[in-house]
BATI-621822 format. One line per 5 residues: for each residue x, y, z of C-alpha. Coordinates in pm, 1 decimal, decimal comma. Layout:
X Y Z ~ ...
***
This chain:
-3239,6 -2279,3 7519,3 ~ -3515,6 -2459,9 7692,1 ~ -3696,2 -2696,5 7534,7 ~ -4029,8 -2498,4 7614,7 ~ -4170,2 -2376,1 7258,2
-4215,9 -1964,4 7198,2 ~ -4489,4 -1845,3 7125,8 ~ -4524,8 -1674,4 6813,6 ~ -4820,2 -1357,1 6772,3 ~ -5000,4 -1455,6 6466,0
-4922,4 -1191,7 6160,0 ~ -5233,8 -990,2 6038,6 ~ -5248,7 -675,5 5793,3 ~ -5288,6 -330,9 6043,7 ~ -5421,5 3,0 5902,3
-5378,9 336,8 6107,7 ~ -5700,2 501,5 6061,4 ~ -5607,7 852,3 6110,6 ~ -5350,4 816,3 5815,7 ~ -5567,1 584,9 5594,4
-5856,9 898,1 5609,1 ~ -5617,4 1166,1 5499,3 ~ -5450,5 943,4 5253,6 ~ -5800,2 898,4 5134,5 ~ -5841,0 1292,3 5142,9
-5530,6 1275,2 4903,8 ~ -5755,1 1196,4 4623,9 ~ -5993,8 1541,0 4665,3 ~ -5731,5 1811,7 4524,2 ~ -5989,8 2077,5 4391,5
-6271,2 2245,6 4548,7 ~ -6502,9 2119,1 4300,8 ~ -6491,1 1772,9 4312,0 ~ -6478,9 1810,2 4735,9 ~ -6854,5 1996,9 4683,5
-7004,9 1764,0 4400,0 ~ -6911,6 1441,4 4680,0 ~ -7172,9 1627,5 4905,8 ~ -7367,6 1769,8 4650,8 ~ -7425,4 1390,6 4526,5
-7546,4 1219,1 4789,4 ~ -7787,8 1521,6 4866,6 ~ -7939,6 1450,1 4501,2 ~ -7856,5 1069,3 4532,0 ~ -8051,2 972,8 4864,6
-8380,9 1131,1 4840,8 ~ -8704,5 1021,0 4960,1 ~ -8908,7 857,4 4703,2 ~ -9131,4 1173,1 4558,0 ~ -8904,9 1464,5 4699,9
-8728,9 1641,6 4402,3 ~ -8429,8 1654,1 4569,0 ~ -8282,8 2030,2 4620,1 ~ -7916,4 2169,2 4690,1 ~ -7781,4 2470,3 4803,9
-7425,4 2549,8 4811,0 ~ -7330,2 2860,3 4984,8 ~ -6935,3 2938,9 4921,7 ~ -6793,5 3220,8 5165,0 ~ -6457,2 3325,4 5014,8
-6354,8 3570,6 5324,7 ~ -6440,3 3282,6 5585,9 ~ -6268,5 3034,8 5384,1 ~ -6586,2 2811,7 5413,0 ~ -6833,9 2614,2 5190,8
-7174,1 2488,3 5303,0 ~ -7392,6 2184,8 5098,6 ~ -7763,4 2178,6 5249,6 ~ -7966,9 1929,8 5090,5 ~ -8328,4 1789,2 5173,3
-8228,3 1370,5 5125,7 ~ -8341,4 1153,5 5341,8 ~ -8085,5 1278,9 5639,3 ~ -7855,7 1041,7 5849,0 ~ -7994,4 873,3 6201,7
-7750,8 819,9 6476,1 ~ -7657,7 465,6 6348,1 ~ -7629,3 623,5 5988,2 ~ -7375,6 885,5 6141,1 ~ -7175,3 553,6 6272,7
-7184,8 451,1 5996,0 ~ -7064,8 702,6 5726,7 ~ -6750,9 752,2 5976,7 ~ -6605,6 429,8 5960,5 ~ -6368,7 368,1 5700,0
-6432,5 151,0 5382,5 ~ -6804,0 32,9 5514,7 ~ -7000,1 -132,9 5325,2 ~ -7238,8 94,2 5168,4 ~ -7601,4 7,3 5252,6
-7772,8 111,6 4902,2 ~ -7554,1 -177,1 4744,5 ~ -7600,2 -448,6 5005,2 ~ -8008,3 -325,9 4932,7 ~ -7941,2 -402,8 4575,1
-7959,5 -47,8 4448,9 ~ -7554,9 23,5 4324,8 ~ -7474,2 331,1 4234,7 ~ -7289,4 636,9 4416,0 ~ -7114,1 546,7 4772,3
-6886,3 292,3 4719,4 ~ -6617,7 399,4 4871,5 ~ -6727,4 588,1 5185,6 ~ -6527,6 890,1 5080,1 ~ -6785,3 1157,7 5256,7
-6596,7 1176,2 5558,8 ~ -6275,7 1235,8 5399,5 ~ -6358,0 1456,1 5113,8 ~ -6356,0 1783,0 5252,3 ~ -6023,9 1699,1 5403,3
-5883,7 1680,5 5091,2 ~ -5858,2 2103,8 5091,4 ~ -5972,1 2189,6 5435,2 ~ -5911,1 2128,2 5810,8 ~ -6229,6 2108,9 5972,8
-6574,8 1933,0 5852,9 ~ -6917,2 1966,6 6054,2 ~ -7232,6 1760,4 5965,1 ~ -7549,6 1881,8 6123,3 ~ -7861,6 1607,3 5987,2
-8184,6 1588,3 6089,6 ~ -8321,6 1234,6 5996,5 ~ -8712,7 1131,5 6127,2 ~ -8789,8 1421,8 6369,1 ~ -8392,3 1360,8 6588,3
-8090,9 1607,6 6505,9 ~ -7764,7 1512,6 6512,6 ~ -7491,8 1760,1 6457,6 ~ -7096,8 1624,2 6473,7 ~ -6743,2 1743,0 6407,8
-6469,0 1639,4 6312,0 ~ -6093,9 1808,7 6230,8 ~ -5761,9 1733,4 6092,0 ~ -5615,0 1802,3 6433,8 ~ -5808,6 1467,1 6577,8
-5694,2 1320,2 6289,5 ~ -5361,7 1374,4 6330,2 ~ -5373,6 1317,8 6687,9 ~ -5584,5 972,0 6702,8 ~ -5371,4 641,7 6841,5
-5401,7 479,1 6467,7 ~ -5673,8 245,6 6588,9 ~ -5985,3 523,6 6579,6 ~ -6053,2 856,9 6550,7 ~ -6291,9 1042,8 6836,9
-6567,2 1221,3 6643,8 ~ -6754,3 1548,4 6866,9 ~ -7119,2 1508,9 6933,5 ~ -7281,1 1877,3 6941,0 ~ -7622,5 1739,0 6916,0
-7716,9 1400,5 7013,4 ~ -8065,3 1295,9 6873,3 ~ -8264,1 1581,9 6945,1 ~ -8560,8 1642,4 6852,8 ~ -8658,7 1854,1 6548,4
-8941,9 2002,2 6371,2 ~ -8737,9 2065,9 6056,1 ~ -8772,2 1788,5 5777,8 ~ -8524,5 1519,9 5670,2 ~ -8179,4 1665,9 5508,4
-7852,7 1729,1 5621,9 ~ -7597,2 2071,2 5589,1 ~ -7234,7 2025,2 5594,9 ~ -6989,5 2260,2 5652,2 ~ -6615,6 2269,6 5511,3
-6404,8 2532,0 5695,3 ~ -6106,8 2643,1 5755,9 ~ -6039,2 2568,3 5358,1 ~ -5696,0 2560,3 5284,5 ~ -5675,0 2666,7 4946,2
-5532,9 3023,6 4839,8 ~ -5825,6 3137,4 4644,8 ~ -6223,7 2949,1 4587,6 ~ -6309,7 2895,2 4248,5 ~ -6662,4 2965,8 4235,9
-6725,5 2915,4 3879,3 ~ -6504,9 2580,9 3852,8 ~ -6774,7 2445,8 4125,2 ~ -7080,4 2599,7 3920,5 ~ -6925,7 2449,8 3624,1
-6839,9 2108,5 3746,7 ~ -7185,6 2078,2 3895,6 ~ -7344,8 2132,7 3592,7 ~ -7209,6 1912,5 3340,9 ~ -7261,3 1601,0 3651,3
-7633,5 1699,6 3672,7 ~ -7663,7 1538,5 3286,2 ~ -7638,7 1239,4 3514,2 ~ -7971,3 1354,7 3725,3 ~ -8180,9 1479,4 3429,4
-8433,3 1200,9 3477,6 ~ -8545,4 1336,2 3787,9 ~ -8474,9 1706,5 3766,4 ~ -8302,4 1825,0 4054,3 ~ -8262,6 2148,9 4184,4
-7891,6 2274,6 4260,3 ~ -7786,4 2636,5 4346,3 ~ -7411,8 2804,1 4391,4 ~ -7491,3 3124,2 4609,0 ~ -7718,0 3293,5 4373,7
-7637,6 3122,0 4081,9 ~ -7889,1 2813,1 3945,9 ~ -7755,4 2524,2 3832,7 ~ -7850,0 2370,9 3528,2 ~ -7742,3 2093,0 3258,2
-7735,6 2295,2 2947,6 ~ -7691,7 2046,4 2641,2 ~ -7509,0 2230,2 2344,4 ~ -7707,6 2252,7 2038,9 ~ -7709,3 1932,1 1901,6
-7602,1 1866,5 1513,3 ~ -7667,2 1517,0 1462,8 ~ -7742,2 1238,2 1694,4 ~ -7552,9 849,4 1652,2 ~ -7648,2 515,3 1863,0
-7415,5 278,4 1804,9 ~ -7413,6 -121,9 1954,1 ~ -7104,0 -292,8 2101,3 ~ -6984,4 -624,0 1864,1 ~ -7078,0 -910,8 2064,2
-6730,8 -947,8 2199,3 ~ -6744,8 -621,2 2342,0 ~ -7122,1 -637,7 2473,7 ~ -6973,5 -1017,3 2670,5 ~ -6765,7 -791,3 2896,4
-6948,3 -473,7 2930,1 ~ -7321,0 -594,6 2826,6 ~ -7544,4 -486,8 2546,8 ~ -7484,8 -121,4 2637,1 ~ -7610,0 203,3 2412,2
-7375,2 452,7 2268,2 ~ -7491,8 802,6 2196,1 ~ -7237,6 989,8 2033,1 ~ -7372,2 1391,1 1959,9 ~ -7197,9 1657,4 1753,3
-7211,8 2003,9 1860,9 ~ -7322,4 2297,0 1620,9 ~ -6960,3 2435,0 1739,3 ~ -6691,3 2321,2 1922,3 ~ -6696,3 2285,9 2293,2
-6484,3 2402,3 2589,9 ~ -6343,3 2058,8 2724,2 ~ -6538,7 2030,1 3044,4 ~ -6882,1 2024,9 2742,6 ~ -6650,3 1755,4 2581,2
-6624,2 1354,4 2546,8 ~ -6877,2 1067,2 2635,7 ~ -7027,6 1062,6 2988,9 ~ -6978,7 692,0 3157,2 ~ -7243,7 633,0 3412,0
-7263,3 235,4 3604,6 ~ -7627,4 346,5 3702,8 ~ -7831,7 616,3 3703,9 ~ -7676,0 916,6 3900,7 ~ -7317,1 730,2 3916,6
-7096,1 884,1 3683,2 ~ -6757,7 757,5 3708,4 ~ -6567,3 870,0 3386,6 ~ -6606,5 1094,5 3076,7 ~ -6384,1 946,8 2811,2
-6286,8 1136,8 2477,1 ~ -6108,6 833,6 2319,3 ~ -5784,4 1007,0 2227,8 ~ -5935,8 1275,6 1950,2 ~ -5979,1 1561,0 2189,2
-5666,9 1702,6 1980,1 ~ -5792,6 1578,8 1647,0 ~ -5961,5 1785,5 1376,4 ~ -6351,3 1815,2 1505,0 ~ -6301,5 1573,4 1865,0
-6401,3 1918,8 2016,1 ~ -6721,1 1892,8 1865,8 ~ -6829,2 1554,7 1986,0 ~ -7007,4 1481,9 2331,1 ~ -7234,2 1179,7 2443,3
-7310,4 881,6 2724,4 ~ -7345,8 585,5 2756,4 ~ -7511,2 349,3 3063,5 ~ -7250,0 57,5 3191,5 ~ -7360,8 -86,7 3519,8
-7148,4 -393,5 3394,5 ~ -6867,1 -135,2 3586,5 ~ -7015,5 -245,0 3953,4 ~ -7047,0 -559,4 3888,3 ~ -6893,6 -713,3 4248,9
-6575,5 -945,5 4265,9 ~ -6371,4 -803,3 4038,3 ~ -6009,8 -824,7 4145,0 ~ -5917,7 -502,2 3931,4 ~ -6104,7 -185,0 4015,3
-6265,8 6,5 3734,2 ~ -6246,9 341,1 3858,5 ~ -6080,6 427,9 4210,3 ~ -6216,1 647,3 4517,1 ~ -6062,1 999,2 4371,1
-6379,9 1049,6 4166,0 ~ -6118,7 1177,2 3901,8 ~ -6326,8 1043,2 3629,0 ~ -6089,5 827,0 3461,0 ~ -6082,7 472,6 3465,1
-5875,8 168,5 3500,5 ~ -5723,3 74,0 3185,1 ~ -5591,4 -241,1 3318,7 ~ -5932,4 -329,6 3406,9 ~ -6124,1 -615,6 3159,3
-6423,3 -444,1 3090,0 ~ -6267,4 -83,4 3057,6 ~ -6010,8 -188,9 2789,0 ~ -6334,7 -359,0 2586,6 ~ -6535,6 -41,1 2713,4
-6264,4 224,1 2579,0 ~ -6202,5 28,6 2240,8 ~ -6582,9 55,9 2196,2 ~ -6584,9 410,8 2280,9 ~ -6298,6 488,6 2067,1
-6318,7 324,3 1762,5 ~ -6709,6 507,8 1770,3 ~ -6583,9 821,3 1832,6 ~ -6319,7 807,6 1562,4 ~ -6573,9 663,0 1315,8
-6842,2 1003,4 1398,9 ~ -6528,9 1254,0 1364,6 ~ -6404,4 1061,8 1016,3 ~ -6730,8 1097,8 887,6 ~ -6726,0 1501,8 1018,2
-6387,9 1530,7 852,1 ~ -6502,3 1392,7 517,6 ~ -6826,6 1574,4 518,9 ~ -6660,6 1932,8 623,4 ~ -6362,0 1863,4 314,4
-6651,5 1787,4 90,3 ~ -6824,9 2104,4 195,8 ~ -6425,9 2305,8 115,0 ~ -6426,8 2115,3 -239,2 ~ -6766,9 2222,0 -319,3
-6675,5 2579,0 -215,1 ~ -6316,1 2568,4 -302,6 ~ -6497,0 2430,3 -654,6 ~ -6636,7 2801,9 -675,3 ~ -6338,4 2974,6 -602,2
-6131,1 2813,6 -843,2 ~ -6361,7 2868,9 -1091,2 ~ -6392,9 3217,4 -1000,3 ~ -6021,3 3233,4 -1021,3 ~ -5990,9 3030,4 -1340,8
-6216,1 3309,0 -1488,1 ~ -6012,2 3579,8 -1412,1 ~ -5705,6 3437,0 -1559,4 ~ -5893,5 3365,5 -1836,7 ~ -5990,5 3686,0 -1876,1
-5644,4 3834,0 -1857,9 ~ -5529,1 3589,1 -2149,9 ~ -5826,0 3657,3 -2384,1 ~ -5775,7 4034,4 -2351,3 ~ -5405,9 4009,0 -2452,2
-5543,7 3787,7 -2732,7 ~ -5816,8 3955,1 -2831,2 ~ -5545,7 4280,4 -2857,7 ~ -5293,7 4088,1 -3064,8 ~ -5586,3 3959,6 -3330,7
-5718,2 4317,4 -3318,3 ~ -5423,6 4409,8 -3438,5 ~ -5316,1 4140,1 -3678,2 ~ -5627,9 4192,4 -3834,2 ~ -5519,6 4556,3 -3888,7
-5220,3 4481,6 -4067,5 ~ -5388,9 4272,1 -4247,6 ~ -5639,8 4501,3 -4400,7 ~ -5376,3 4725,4 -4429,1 ~ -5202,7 4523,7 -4666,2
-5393,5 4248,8 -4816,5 ~ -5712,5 4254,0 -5031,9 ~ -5982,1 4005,3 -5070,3 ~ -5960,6 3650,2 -5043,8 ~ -5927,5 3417,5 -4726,0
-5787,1 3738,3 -4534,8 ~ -6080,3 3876,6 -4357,3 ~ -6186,6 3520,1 -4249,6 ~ -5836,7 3475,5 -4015,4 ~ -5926,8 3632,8 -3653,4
-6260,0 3661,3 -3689,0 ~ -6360,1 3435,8 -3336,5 ~ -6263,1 3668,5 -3082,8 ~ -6309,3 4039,6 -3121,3 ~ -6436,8 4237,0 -2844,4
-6730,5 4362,2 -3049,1 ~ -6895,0 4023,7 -3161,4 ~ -7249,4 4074,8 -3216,5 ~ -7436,6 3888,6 -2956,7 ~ -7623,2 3675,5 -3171,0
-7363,6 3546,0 -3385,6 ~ -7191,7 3206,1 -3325,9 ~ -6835,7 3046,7 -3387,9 ~ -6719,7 2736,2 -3440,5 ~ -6765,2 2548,7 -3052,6
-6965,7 2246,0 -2901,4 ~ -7270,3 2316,1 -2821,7 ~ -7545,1 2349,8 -3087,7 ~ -7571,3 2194,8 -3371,4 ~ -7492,7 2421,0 -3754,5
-7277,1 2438,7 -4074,1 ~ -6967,3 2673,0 -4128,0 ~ -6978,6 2720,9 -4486,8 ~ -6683,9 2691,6 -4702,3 ~ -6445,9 2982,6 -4736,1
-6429,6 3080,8 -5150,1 ~ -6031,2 3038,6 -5193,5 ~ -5867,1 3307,7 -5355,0 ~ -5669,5 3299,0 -5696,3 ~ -5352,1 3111,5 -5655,0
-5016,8 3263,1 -5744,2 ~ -4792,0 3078,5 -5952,4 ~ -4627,2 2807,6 -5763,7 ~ -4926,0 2778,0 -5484,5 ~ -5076,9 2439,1 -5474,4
-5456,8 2309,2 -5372,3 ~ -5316,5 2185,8 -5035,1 ~ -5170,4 2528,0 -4922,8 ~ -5524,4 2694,9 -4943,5 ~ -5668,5 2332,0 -4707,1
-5336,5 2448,0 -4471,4 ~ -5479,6 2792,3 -4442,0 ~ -5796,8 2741,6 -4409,3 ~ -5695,3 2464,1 -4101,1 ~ -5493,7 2777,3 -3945,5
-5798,8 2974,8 -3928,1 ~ -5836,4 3059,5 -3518,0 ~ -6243,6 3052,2 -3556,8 ~ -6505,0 3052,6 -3842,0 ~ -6849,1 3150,6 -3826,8
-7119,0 2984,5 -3889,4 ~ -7494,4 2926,7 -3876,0 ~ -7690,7 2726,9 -3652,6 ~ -7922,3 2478,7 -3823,7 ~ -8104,8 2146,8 -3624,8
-7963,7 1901,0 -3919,5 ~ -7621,7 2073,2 -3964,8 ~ -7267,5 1892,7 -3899,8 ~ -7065,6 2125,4 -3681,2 ~ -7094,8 2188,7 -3331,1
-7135,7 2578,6 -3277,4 ~ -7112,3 2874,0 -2966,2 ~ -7245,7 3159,2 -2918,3 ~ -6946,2 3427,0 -3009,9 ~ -7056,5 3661,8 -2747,8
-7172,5 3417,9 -2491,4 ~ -7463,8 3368,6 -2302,7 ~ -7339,5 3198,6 -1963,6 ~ -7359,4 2900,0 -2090,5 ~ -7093,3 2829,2 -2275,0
-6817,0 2930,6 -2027,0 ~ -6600,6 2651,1 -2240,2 ~ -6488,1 2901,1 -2449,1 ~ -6598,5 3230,4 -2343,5 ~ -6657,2 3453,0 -2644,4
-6484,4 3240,4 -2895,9 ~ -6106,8 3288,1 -2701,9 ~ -5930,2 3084,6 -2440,7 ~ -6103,2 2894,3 -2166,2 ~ -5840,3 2837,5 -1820,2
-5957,0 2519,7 -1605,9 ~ -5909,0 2357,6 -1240,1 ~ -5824,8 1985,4 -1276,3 ~ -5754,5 1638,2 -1138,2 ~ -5505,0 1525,2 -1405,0
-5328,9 1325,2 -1204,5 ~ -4978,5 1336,3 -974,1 ~ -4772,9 1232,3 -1234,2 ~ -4960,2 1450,6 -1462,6 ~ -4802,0 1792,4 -1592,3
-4835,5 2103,9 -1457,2 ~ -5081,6 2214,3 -1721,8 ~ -5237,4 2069,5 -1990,9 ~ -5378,4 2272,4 -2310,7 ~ -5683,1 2109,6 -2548,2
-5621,2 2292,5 -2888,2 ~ -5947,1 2185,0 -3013,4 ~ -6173,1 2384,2 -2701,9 ~ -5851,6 2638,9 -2664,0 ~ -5911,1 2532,7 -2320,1
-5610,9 2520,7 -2033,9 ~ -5638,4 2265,3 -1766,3 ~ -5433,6 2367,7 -1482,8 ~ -5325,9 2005,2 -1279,7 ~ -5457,5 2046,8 -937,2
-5292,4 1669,9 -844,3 ~ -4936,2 1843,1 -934,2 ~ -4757,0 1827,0 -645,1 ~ -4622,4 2200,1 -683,2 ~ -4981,5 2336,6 -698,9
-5110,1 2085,9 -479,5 ~ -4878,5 2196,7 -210,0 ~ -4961,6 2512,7 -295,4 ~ -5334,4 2504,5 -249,3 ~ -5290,4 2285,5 80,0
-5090,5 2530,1 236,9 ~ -5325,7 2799,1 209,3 ~ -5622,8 2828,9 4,7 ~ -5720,7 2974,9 -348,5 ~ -5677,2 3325,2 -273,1
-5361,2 3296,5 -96,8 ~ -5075,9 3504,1 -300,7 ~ -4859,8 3136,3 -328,5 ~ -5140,8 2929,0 -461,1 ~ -5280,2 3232,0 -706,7
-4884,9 3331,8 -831,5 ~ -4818,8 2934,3 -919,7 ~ -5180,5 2947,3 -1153,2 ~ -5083,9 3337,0 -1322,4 ~ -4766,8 3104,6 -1417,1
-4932,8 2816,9 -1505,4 ~ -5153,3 2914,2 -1698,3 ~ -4973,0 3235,6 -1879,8 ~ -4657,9 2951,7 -1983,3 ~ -4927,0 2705,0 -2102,0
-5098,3 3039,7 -2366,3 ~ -4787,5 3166,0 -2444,5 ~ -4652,8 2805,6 -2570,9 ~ -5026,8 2797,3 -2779,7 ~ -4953,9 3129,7 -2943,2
-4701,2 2961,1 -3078,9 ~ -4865,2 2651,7 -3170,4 ~ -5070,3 2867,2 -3343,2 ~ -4808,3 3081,1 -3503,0 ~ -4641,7 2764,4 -3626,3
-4969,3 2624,2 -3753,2 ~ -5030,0 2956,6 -3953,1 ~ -4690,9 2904,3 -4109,8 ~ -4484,4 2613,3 -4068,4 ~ -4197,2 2734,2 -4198,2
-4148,4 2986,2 -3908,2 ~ -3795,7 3028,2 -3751,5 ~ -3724,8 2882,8 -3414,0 ~ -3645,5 3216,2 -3330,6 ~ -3931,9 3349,5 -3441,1
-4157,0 3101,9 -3212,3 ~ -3943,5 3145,1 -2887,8 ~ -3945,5 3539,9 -2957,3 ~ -4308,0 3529,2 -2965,5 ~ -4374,5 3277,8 -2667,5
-4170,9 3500,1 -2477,8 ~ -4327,9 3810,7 -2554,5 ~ -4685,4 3683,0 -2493,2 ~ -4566,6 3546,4 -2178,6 ~ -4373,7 3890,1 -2086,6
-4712,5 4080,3 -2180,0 ~ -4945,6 3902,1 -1977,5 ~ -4754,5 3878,7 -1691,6 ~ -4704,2 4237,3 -1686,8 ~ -5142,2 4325,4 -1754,8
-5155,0 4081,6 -1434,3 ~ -4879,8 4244,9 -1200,7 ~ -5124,8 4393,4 -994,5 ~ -5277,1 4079,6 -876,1 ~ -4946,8 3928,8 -813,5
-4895,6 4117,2 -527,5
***
């Protein structure tokens, strides 16, 4: 080799333009996000004082969509400038940031079309160019050769500018996916009220009735990154389709980048919730991680500083508003399941108290039958169907004295104590109410207030007794059954349906028809102590077996 040096070309980073546009395209898959990127900047560049106005005309048999708008318009220079790639956009180097940071116009509709035509009219000139995929594909890498129509010409029409998307690509236009999408953006644009039509159809920002309203702060590590921003988080009357759904992020007014549901679109009630919140922390320049990219796919960058602070903000408030929407709707079930149950509880009741009120019918027949006098007319007396309505039993409400029962002759061998046993045994005793008296008293036929113990006879209750609690508990004293809604059996039961399912209502009828079967014969053993084993378990099981046969109707 010579000892002449070579000369070495100095390395530099190259970009083929034609590829770098339709890579760009890449980003636009869907017809509505292609039309909202014009329909934008026709509602975004406005004139100050014009209410800006856009009409969308979508032609499904030519394949073509047309966005006319009355903005401001582009000049000849402007036109230069929205078709070079990655440009700085002039509203941000004006200090006004919002929509147009990536320069995406010119390769939006190429995202589902071939061909894209703007025709602008900007200060009294026209300027009308195309451009299609086929130049494109067919530029050297270096530029691509845009086709004057009209070259500054003069018009009488007024600022605006109508592009055209043909030769669309895609099998069928979704006309309503374009309505809709327009519609929930224009939240965005409801401080100026802008006018946006589909064809025929009007476009409008229809908030869903609103059920309660929440503003919530960032903690000041959060507000360090993304700045003392304001959360409105809204719950819906009912719940919402998902495009209605999750927390609009705007980085100025008209820029929406993202709409962020913070993970509980699945969750109990995360339909319901909708809201926005102002971050223009999110275009703050010189950040080497992009918050949101150029595909206007409304998501952001989760590697991104301020998004991660940003989504745990938005997150944690979402989850708080649905918690509290949770807790308030299971309250709302308790106090309504509360009703059930009791309606429930009633009927069982009912069931047990006409079994009983047939068995002391008819021990008190046999007794008459065969016994005279003495304690014998006093035993049963708290529970027959034909209680006058203004006599009252022994109970808890009102205050009275149950006079002594006159013991009858003893036989030889009967002691003092066998009369107290008897008169213990007694299922009710009558008595009279009196302010200064010393036993509590009810009403023996009721008067809907003392559902304790209606009419004297068994009372059946809902209750939280606990998980390690029984199945049932029975209070001898109010004849009242407690049925332990903490069980695990009946909770399980009740959580897997609710109180009129067939699982939940079989479990109480067994509940609570074991639990007055086992006081019969507490009773029965209390009456006589000295009854056989046998005895008691043949008389359980029939008051079990007779119940449960007056309720097999409702079993099913």
């Amino acid at each position: 080799m010579s000892g002449q040096s070579e000369t070495v070309p100095e390395l530099s980073v190259r970009s083929h333009v034609g590829r770098d546009l339709l890579a760009a395209a890449a980003s636009f898959r869907s017809e509505e996000a292609v039309v909202w990127e014009y329909v934008v900047n026709g509602l975004k560049y406005v004139e100050r004082g014009i209410v800006p106005s856009v009409q969308v005309r979508v032609d499904k048999r030519k394949k073509e969509i047309v966005i006319a708008d009355n903005a401001r318009g582009l000049s000849e220079g402007d036109l230069q400038h929205f078709f070079t790639m990655h440009a700085e956009n002039r509203e941000r180097r004006a200090g006004r940031p919002g929509r147009g940071k990536w320069g995406t116009g010119k390769s939006a509709a190429f995202g589902i079309a071939n061909a894209l035509r703007v025709d602008t009219v900007h200060d009294g000139l026209r300027n009308v160019v195309d451009l299609t995929r086929a130049q494109i594909e067919a530029s050297n890498g270096s530029e691509i050769p845009v086709t004057w129509l009209v070259r500054n010409e003069k018009s009488a029409n007024g600022n605006g500018t109508q592009v055209t998307i043909s030769d669309i690509n895609l099998t069928r236009i979704d006309m309503e996916s374009i309505v809709q999408y327009i519609e929930r953006h224009l939240a965005a644009f409801r401080g100026v009220e802008p006018q946006v039509a589909v064809n025929s159809h009007v476009c409008e920002y229809r908030e869903p009735q609103v059920s309660a309203t929440q503003v919530f702060k960032p903690s000041a590590k959060q507000a360090a990154l993304i700045g003392d921003v304001e959360l409105t988080i809204k719950v819906a009357q009912v719940p919402l389709t998902e495009r209605e759904q999750g927390v609009q992020v705007t980085a100025g007014p008209g820029n929406l980048v993202a709409i962020e549901r913070g993970g509980i679109e699945h969750k109990e009630f995360g339909s319901w919730l909708f809201g926005e919140v102002d971050v223009p922390a999110l275009e703050e320049p010189g950040q080497p991680i992009e918050p949101y990219d150029s595909s206007r796919s409304l998501q952001l960058n989760l590697r991104n500083p301020k998004v991660i602070a940003l989504i745990g903000f938005l997150g944690s408030k979402l989850e708080e508003v649905r918690r509290t929407l949770v807790e308030q709707a299971a309250e709302a079930r308790k106090s309504e399941e509360t009703r059930r149950l009791q309606t429930e509880s009633d009927r069982i009741a009912a069931l047990i108290n006409s079994d009983y009120e047939e068995q002391q019918r008819k021990l008190s027949q046999i007794r008459s039958a065969t016994e005279r006098g003495g304690m014998v007319g006093d035993a049963g007396q708290g529970t027959p169907a034909g209680d006058d309505a203004g006599a009252y039993v022994e109970g808890t409400t009102i205050p009275g004295n149950i006079p002594e029962p006159e013991p009858k002759a003893r036989q030889n061998g009967e002691h003092e104590s066998d009369d107290h046993d008897r008169r213990k045994a007694e299922v009710t005793h009558r008595g009279e109410p009196d302010e200064s008296g010393v036993h509590p008293l009810d009403p023996a036929g009721g008067d809907g207030s003392a559902r304790r113990r209606p009419r004297g006879g068994f009372s059946v209750k809902y209750w939280n007794l606990g998980r390690e609690g029984d199945r049932s508990q029975y209070d001898k004293g109010r004849k009242t059954i407690y049925i332990n809604l903490d069980h695990p059996a009946v909770e399980a039961a009740l959580g897997a349906g609710s109180v009129e399912d067939a699982t939940f209502r079989r479990l109480s009828y067994e509940i609570a028809f074991t639990e007055y079967a086992i006081a019969i014969g507490w009773e029965i053993s209390e009456l006589d102590p000295d009854t056989p084993a046998d005895d008691l378990l043949y008389e359980i099981r029939s008051s079990h077996e007779r119940v449960a046969r007056a309720a097999a109707d409702l079993y099913r």
